[in-house]
N, C-alpha and C positions, 0 to 999 in steps of 0.2 A: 126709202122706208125699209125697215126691217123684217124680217120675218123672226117667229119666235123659233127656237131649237128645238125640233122634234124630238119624243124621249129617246129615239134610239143614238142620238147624237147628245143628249144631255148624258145619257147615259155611259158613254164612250169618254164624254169628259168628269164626269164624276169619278171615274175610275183611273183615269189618271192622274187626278188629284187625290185619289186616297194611296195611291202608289207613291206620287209625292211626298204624302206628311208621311207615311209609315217609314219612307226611307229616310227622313231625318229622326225618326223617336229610332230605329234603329242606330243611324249613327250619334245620339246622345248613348245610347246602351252601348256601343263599341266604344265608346272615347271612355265611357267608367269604369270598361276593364281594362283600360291600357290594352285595348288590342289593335296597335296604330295601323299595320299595314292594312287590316280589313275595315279600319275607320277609313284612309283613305280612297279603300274602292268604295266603299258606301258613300263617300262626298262625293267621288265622281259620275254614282248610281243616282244620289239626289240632284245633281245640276241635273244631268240627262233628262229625269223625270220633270221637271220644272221648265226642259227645251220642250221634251213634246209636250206637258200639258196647255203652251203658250203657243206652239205650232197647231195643235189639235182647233183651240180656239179661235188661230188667227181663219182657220183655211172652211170653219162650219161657218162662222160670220161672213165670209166671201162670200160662199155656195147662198146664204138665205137672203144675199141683198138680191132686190128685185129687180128682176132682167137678168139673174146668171141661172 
């Protein structure tokens, strides 16, 4: 059984899901200036953001199954 995510851990993933989407509406705003080399760090800023906020989830869902 589960446990449900405390706020301070929903909290920590909320925020890096808003880290997430704001770094792809930034990189649509870098792709409409033609500003390609900082579009492509911004795609590499948005994968990142997308690694942790799927690491963040995997490792708060560990910690709340019971018996860890």
């Amino acid at each position: 059984e589960n446990r449900k995510m405390n706020k301070q851990q929903q909290t920590v993933l909320n925020m890096a899901g808003f880290i997430k989407s704001q770094s792809l509406t930034l990189l649509e705003k870098l792709d409409a200036l033609d500003a390609d080399e900082q579009a492509a760090m911004c795609e590499k800023l948005h994968e990142l953001a997308e690694e942790l906020q799927n690491s963040i989830q995997r490792r708060f869902e560990a910690e709340n199954r019971t018996g860890i």
